[in-house]
N, C-alpha and C positions, 0 to 999 in steps of 0.2 A: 504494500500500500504506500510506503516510504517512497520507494522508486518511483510508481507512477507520479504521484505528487511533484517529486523534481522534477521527472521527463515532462511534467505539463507547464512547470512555471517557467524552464527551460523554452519552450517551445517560445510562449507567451511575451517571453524575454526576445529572444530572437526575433517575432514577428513586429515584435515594437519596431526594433532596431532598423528590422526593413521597411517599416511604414516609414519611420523618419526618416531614413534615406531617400526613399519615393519624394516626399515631402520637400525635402532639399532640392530636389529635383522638378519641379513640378513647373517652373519657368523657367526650365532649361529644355532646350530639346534631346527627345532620346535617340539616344544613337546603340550602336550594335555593341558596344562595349558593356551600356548600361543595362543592354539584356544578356548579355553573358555572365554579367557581375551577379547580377539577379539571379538567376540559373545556380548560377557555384553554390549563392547563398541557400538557395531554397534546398540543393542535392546536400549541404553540410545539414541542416536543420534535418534534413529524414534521417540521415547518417546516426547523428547525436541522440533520435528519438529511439530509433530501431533498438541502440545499442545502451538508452538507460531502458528500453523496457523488451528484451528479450522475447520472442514470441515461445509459445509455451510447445512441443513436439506432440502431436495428436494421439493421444491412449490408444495401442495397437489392442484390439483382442487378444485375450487368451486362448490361448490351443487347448483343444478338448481333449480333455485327458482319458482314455478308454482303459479301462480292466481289463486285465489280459488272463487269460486264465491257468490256473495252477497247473503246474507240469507233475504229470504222474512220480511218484517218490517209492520206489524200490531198495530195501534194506538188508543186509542181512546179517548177523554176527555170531559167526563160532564162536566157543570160548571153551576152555580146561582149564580148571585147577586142579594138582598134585601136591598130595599134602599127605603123606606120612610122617613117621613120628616113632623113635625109641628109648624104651626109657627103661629101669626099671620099678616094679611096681609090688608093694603091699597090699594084700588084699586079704583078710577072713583069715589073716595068722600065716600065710603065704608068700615067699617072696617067689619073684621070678623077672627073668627079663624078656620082653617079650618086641615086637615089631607090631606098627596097629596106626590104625588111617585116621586123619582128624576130615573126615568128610568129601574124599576127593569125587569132582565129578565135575562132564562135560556135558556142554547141550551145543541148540543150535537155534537161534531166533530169527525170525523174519517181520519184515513187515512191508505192507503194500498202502499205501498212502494212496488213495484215488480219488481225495477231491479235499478242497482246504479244513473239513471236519469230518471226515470221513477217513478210515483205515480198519486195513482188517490184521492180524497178529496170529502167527503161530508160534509156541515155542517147548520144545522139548528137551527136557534133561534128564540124566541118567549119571547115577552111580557110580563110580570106577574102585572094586574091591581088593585094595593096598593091602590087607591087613590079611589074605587067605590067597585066592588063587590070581587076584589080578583079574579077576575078568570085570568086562563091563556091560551092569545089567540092571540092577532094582531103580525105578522107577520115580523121578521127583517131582518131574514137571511133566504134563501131557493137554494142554489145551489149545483149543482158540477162541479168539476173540474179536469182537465188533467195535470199535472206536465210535463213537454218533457224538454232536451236540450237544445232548443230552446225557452223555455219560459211558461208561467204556463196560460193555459186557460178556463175561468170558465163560466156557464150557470146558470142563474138564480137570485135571489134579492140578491147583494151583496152593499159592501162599494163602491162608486164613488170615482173617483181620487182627486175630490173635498174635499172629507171629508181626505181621506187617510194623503192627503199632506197638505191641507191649518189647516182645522177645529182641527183636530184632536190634535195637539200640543196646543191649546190654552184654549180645553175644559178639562180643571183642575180641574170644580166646581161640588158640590155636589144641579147640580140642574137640572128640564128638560130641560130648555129652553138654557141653555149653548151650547157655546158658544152663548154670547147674541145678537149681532149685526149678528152674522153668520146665527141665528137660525130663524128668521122671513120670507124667503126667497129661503134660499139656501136648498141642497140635505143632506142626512143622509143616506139614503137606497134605493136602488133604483129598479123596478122591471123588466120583461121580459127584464133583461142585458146581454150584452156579452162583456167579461173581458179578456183581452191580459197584463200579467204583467212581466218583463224579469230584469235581475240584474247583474248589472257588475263594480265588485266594490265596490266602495262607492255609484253610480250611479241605479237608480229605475229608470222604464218609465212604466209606466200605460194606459192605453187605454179600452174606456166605449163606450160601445154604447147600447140605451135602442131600441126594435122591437117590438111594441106593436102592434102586427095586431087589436087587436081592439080597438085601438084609432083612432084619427084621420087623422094620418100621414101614410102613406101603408108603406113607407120607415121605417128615421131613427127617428126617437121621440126627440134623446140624443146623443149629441156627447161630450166627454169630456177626455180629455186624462194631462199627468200632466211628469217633470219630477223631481228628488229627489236627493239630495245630505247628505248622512248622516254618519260624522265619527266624534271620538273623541269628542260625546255630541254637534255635532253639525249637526241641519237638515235646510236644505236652496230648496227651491220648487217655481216651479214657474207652473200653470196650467192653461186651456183653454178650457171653459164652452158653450156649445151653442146650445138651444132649441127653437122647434118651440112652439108658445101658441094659441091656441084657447078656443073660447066658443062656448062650443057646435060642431056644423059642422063647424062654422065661423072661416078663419086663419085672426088671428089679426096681427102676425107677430113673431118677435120672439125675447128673450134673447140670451145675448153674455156676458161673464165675465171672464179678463184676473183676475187671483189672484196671489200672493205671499204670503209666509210664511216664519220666521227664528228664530229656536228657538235655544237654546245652554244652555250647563249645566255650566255655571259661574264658583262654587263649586262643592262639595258636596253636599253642604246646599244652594245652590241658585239656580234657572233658572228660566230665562226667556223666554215669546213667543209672537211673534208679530203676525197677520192674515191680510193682506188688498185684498178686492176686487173691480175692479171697475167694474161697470155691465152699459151695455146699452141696453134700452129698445126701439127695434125698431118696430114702429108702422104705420099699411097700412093707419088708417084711421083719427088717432089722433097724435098729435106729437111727435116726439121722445125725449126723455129725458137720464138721464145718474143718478145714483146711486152710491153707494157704501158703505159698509160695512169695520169697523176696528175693529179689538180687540186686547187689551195687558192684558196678562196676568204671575206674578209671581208668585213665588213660595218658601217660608223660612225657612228652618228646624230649628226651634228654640231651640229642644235640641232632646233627642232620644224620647220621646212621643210627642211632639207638634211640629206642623206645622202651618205657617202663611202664607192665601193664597187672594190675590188682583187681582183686573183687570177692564179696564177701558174699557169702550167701546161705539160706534158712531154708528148707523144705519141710513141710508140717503136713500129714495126711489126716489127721484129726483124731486116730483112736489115743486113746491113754498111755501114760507113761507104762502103767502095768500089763498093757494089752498086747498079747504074743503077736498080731497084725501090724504094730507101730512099724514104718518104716521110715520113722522121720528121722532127717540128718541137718548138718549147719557144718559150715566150711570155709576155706576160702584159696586164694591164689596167688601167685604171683608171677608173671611173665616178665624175662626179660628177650628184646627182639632185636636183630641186626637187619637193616633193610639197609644193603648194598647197593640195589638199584630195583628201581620202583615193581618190576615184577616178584622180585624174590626176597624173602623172607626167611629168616635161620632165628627159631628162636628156644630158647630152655625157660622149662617150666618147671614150678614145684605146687601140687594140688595133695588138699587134704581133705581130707569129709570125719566127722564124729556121729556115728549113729546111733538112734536112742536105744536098739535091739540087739547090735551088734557090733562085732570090730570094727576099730577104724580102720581108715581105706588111705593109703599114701601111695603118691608116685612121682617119680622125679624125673622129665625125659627132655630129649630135645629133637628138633624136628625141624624140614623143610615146608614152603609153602610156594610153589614156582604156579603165575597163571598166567595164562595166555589166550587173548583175544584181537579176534581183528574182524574188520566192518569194512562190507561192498554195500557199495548205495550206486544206482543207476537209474 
């Protein structure tokens, strides 16, 4: 607004200048000079205006932007881990040294992405038996599944909400039976499942249901669903476990287990993870009793190759201290781990258990963890 302003009194000024000029002139005769003189003046005065008052470049449209559409997504990823372990071990007044597998086994996952919410998943894993013949066979993984919009649903032996959210943050260790209080009881894998999992957020919700038409139950076998909170190194769950049990054709009655989980990454170099469950055993023909399972486990990066890993933990099946069925124990651990390079793992362990019926149980071993994976996408 500034500039127009000058460019106009500018003008204004100048056009004086030429009147009075004219005017000076006005009883003299014009001659060719005095209209050239004129001319210069008049072409300086556009000059001056043009350039206090820039003309503005005309708004070009904008190009339409078109949506191009999602290119089909092809996945795939083997993967093995080897993990045996030697050590030796006390067990029931027994020593012995023995060779024995902390869970080794391979699969092999796909995925086929065919539209920007849309995919379908297959993934299969299996066992590799370190500890006996080596062969490779029992079954962990065996499903597939529908990615939608609306939430991801799967058919077949997968992870229970149980493992997902409680188990899973506490099982740190380089052993089978880890999580140790968790492991005597509870689910890992689970089969004829069907799996509804959805995410919003920081927020998971899970949902299991096992249909074994030939078991016992015509219905549902397994119901368990869980939900999940996980941001900024930290996960917080709370889940809800509940099956019927028989022997044989007999229903004895059934399991129920509300559990919590909360784990968080302290450091860098530090985390911790807590697990509790309480479980109650309700029974047609014998008493009902009540359970529960804890585990705490940490974790210490002691410098870039060594790791210091602990955890303590409580197993309660609910009968009585006097009761010949008691098979409850409390324990704990300590790992120490060399990671040389990010696939491989060398670590010694010392594990102990106190049981309320029997001997205690000691072992002292140490053991590889080598894994290996790789992913084609086309």
């Amino acid at each position: 607004m500034k500039t127009a302003t000058r460019s106009l009194i500018a003008v204004l000024l100048s056009s004086s200048l030429v009147q009075q000029s004219l005017e000076a002139k006005e009883n003299s005769p014009v001659t060719m000079e005095d209209i050239k003189a004129l001319e210069a003046q008049l072409a300086e005065l556009k000059r001056r205006f043009l350039q206090q008052s820039p003309q503005k470049p005309e708004p070009q449209p904008k190009p339409i932007k078109t949506k191009q559409p999602s290119k089909t997504l092809h996945s795939v990823d083997v993967y093995a881990t080897m993990r045996p372990t030697f050590g030796r071990i006390e067990d029931r007044g027994e020593n012995q040294y023995d060779v024995r597998d902390a869970l080794s086994h391979a699969g092999v996952k796909a995925t086929h992405r065919f539209n920007d919410d849309w995919a379908a998943e297959l993934h299969g894993e299996w066992s590799i038996d370190v500890q006996n013949t080596g062969e490779f066979g029992r079954s962990r993984r065996a499903y597939t599944a529908l990615i939608t919009p609306i939430g991801r649903f799967g058919i077949g032996k997968q992870r229970p909400a149980q493992y997902l959210f409680i188990a899973e943050y506490v099982d740190i260790f380089n052993h089978a039976n880890s999580p140790y209080a968790y492991d005597p009881e509870s689910i890992f894998f689970v089969d004829n499942l069907l799996s509804y999992r959805v995410e919003s957020g920081p927020l998971t919700f899970v949902a299991v249901g096992q249909f074994d038409g030939a078991g016992n139950d015509n219905n549902n076998d397994l119901f368990n669903a869980g939900l999940s909170y996980d941001k900024d190194g930290l996960h917080a769950a709370v889940t809800y476990q509940m099956n019927e049990v028989y022997d044989q054709q007999t229903h004895l009655g059934e399991n129920a287990i509300w559990a919590a989980a909360f784990a968080y990454d302290f450091t860098d170099r530090f985390y911790g993870a807590v697990a509790y469950q309480d479980k109650t055993y309700e029974r047609h023909n014998t008493a009902d009793r009540d359970g529960s399972t804890f585990d705490l486990s940490f974790a210490y990066k002691l410098s870039k190759f060594y790791k210091l890993k602990t955890g303590y933990f409580d197993f309660d099946d609910g009968f009585g201290d006097g009761d010949p069925n008691n098979q409850s124990f409390d324990g704990f651990n300590i790992t120490l781990e060399w990671l040389p390079t990010p696939p491989l793992r060398v670590h010694l362990e010392y594990l102990t258990k106190s049981y309320a019926n029997d001997q205690d149980f000691d072992s002292l071993s140490v053991g590889f963890r080598y894994d290996f994976r790789t992913s084609i996408q086309y």
